[in-house]
C-alpha positions in Angstrom: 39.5 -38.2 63.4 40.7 -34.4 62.9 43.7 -35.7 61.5 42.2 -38.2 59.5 40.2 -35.4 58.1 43.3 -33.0 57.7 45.7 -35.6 56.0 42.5 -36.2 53.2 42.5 -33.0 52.2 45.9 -32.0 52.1 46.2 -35.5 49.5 43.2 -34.1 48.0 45.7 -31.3 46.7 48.1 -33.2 44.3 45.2 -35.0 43.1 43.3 -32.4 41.8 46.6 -31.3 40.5 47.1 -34.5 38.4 43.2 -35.1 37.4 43.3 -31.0 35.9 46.6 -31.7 34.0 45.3 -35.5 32.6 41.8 -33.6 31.7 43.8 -30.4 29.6 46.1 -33.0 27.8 43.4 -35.2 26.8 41.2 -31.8 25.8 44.1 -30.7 24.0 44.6 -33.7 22.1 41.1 -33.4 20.5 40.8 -32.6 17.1 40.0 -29.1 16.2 40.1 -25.8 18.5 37.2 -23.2 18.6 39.5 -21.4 15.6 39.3 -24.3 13.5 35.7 -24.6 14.2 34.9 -21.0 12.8 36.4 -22.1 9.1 34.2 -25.2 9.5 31.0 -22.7 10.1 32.8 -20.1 8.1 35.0 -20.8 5.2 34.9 -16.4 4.3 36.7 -16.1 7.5 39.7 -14.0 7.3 42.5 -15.9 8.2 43.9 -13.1 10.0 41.1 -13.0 12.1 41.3 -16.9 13.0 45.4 -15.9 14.0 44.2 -13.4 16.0 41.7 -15.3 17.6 43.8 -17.9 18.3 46.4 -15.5 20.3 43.8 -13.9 21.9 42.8 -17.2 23.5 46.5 -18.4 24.1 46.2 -21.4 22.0 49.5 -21.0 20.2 51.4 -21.0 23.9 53.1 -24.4 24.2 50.6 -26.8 26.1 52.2 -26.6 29.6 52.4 -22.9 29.0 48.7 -22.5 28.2 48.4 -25.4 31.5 50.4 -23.0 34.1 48.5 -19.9 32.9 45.3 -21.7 33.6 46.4 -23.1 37.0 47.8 -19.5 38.1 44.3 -18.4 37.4 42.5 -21.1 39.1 44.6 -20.2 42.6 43.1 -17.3 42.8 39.4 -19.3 41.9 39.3 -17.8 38.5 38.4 -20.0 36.0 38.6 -17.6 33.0 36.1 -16.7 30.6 34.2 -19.0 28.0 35.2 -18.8 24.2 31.8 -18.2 23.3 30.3 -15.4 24.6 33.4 -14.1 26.7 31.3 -14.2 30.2 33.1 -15.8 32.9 33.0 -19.6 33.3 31.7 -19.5 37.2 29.0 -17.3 35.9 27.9 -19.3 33.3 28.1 -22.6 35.6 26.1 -20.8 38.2 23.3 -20.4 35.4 23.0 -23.5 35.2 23.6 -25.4 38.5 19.8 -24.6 40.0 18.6 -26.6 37.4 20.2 -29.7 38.0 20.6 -29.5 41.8 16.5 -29.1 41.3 16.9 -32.3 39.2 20.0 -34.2 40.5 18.8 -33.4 44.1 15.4 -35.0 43.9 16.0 -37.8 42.3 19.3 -38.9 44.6 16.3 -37.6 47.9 14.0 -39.9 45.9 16.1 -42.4 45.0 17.7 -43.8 48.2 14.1 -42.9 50.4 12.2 -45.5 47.8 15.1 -48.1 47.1 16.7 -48.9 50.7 13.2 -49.7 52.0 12.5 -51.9 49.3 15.8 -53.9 49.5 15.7 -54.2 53.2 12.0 -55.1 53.0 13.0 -57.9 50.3 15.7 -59.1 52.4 13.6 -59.7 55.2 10.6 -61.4 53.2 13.0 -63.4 50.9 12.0 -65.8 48.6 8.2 -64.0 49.3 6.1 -62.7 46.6 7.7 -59.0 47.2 11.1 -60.4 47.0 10.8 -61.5 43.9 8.7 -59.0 42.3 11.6 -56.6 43.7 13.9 -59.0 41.8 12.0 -58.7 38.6 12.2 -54.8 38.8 16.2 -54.8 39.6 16.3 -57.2 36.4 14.1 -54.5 34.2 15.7 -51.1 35.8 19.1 -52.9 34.9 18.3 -54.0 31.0 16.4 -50.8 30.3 18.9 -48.0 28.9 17.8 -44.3 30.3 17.8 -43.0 27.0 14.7 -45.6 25.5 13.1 -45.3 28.7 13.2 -41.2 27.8 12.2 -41.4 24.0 9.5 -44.2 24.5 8.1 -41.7 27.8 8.3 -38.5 25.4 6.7 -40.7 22.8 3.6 -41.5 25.0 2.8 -39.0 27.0 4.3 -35.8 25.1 3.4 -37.0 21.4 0.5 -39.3 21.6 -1.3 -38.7 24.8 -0.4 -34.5 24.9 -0.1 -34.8 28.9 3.7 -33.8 29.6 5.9 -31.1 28.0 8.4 -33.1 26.7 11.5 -30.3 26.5 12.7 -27.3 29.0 11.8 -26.4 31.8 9.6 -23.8 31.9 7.0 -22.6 28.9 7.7 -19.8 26.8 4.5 -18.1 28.9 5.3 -19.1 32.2 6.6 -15.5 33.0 3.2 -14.0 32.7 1.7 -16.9 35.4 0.7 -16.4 38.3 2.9 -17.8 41.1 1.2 -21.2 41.8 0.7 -21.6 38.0 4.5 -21.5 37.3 5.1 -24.2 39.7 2.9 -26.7 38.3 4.7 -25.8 35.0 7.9 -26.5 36.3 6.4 -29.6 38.0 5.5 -30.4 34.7 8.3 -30.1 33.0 10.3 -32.0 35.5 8.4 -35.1 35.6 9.6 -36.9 33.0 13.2 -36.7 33.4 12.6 -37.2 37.2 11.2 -40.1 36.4 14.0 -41.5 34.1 16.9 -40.1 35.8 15.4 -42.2 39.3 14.1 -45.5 37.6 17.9 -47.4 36.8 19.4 -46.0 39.8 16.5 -47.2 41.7 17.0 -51.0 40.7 20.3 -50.8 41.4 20.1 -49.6 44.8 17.1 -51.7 46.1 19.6 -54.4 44.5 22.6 -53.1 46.6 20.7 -52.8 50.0 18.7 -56.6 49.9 22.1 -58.3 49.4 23.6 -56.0 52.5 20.6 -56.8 54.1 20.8 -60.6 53.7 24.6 -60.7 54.4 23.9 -58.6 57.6 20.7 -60.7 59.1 23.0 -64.4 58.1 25.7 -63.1 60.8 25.8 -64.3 64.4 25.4 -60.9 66.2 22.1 -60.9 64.3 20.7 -64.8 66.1 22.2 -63.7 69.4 20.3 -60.5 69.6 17.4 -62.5 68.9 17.8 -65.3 71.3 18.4 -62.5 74.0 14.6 -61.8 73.1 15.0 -58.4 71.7 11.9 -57.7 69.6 12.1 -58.0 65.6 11.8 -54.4 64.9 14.7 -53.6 67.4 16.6 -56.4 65.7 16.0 -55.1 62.1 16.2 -51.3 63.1 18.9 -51.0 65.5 21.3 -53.7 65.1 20.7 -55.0 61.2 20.2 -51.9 59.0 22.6 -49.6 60.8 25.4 -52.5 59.2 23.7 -52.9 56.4 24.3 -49.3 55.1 27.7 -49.2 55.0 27.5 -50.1 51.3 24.5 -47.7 50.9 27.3 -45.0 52.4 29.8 -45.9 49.2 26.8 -45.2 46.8 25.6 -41.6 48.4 29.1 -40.7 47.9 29.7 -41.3 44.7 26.3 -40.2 43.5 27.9 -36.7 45.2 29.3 -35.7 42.2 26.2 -35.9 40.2 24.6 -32.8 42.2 26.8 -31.1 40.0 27.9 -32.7 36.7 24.1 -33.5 36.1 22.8 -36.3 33.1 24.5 -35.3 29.3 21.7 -37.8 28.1 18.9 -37.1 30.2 19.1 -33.3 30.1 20.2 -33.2 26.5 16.9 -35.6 25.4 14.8 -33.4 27.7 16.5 -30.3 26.6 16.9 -29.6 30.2 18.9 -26.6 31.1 21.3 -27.7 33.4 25.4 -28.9 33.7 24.9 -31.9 31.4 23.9 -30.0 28.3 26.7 -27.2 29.4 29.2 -30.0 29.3 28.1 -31.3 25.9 27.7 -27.9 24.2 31.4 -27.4 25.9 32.5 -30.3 24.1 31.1 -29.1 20.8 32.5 -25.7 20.7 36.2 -26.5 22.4 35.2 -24.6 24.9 38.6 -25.2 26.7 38.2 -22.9 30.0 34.2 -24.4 30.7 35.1 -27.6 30.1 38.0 -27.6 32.3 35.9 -25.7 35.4 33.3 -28.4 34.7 35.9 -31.0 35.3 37.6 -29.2 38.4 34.3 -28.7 40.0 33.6 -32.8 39.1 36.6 -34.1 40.6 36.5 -32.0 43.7 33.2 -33.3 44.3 34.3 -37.2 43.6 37.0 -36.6 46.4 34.7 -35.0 48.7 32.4 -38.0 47.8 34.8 -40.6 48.9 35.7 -38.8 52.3 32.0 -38.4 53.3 31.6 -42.5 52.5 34.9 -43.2 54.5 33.8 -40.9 57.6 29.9 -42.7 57.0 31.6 -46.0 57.9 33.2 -44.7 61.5 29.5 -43.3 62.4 28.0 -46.8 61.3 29.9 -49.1 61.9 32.1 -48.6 65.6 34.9 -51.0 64.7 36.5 -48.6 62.0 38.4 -45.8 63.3 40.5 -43.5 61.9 43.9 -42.8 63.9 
C-alpha cells in the first residue's frame, strides 16, 4: 500500500505539470490582457503607461518564457502577486477560502448524511411509496437548474416574503452585534445558497446509492447471509452497504475539489464571498497569476480526490489491493 501511495504521487508530478501548462496556453489565448482592458475602461490612458504596464507584468516575454518564470516561482510555493491590487495571490485566496469551506463543507457534510440514507432506504423498500416518491425527487433535483432554483428562492423569500437576506454574508451592522447575534446573521445569510448548492447534488446521490444498493442486495453473498439466519439489520449494515459505497467513495472524491474551487453560479447569484466569485472576477480582469493559483490549487485537489476514492475501495471492499 505505501508504495501504492508513493508511486501516485510521484505521477501526480508530471500531471500537474501538464494541467498548469494546458491552463496558461488556454489563458493566454484569451482575448485581451489586463493592459488591453485599461483602454477599454480608459481610452485617456497614456500609452506609455499601458507599455510599461505590460513589462512590468512580463506579458511581452514569449509565452513559454512568461510559463518557466511562473513555474520557477511556484517551486518555491509562490504564486506571485494579482494584477489588481498587487497583493499576493495565496493571500488573496486565503481571504476567501473560509467562506466557501463554511459553504462547500456543509453542504458536501449535508449532502451525503441526507442522500445515502435515502437511497439505501429506497432500495430496500422498492417499488414502496418512499421508493417512488424518492424517484420523483431524483427526477425534479435533476431537471431543476441551480441557478432558477436560486432566483425563484431570492424571489420568494428575499423580495416578496422579506425573510432571508438574499446577498453576502454578513450585514453591513453585523460588526456592532453581539456575538450570538452575528451568528444568526451568518446563518441567515447562508441559508439560501446552502440550500441550493445541496438540493441537485442531493438527487443525484440518493440516485447513485439506491441503484448500488439494489445491485448489492440482487447478489448471492447477500441470500446466503440470509439463509445462514443472520438478522436483516446485520445483513443490510454489515454485509450490503459496506459494498454498496464503493460508488459513494468515487463521488466524495471528486466532490473534493469543490472545498476549494467553490460554486461561480451559486456564490456569484448570492454575492457570496468565496473562490467562485474570485475565479469569475479573475476571469474578468485577466488576472493571469490568480487564475492560474486557482487552477493549481483545483487540480491538486482533483488528484488528491481520485487517490482518496482508490484507497476508499481497499478499506471497503477486501478483494482490491494495491501491490
Amino acid at each position: 500500500m505505501k508504495k501504492y501511495v508513493l508511486r501516485r504521487l510521484l505521477m501526480m508530478i508530471p500531471l500537474l505539470l501538464g494541467i498548469s501548462l494546458l491552463s496558461f496556453v488556454i489563458m493566454q489565448l484569451a482575448p485581451g490582457d489586463p493592459a488591453t482592458l485599461g483602454i477599454a475602461m480608459n481610452t485617456k490612458i497614456d500609452p506609455t503607461y499601458l507599455e510599461k504596464l505590460r513589462q512590468s507584468y512580463g506579458l511581452n516575454d514569449p509565452l513559454m518564457v512568461q510559463y518557466w518564470h511562473w513555474l520557477k516561482r511556484i517551486c518555491t510555493l509562490d504564486f506571485g502577486t494579482c494584477f489588481g491590487d498587487n497583493r499576493p495571490v495565496l493571500m488573496v485566496i486565503g481571504e476567501r477560502l473560509p467562506a466557501t469551506f463554511l459553504l462547500s463543507g456543509l453542504s458536501l457534510f449535508l449532502l451525503f448524511v441526507l442522500a445515502v440514507p435515502l437511497g439505501v432506504a429506497a432500495a430496500y423498500y422498492q417499488n414502496s411509496w418512499l421508493d417512488r416518491l424518492v424517484s420523483i425527487f431524483t427526477f425534479v433535483g435533476y431537471s431543476m437548474p441551480s441557478y432558477w432554483l436560486a432566483l425563484i428562492l431570492m424571489l420568494l423569500f428575499g423580495v416578496e416574503l422579506n425573510l432571508l437576506p438574499i446577498s453576502g454574508m454578513m450585514s453591513t451592522e453585523a460588526d456592532y452585534l453581539p456575538w450570538y447575534q452575528k451568528i444568526g446573521d451568518l446563518l441567515s445569510h447562508l441559508l439560501l445558497p446552502l440550500f441550493v448548492t445541496t438540493f441537485g447534488g442531493l438527487a443525484s446521490v440518493s440516485l447513485y446509492a439506491r441503484t448500488s444498493m439494489l445491485e448489492v442486495i440482487r447478489q448471492d453473498y447477500i441470500r446466503t447471509a440470509r439463509a445462514k439466519g443472520l438478522s436483516e439489520t446485520q445483513v443490510i449494515f454489515k454485509h450490503a452497504l459496506r459494498n454498496a459505497l464503493i460508488p459513494i467513495a468515487t463521488l466524495v472524491g471528486l466532490s473534493l475539489p469543490g472545498l476549494i474551487g467553490g460554486s461561480f453560479i451559486i456564490e456569484t447569484l448570492f454575492a457570496w464571498p468565496g473562490m467562485g466569485q474570485l475565479g469569475l472576477e479573475a476571469v474578468f480582469t485577466h488576472d493571469y497569476p490568480l487564475l492560474m493559483g486557482i487552477g493549481v490549487i483545483t487540480a491538486f485537489l482533483t488528484l488528491t480526490g481520485n487517490l482518496l476514492a482508490d484507497l476508499a475501495y481497499a478499506w471497503l471492499d477486501p478483494r482490491i489491493r494495491f501491490d
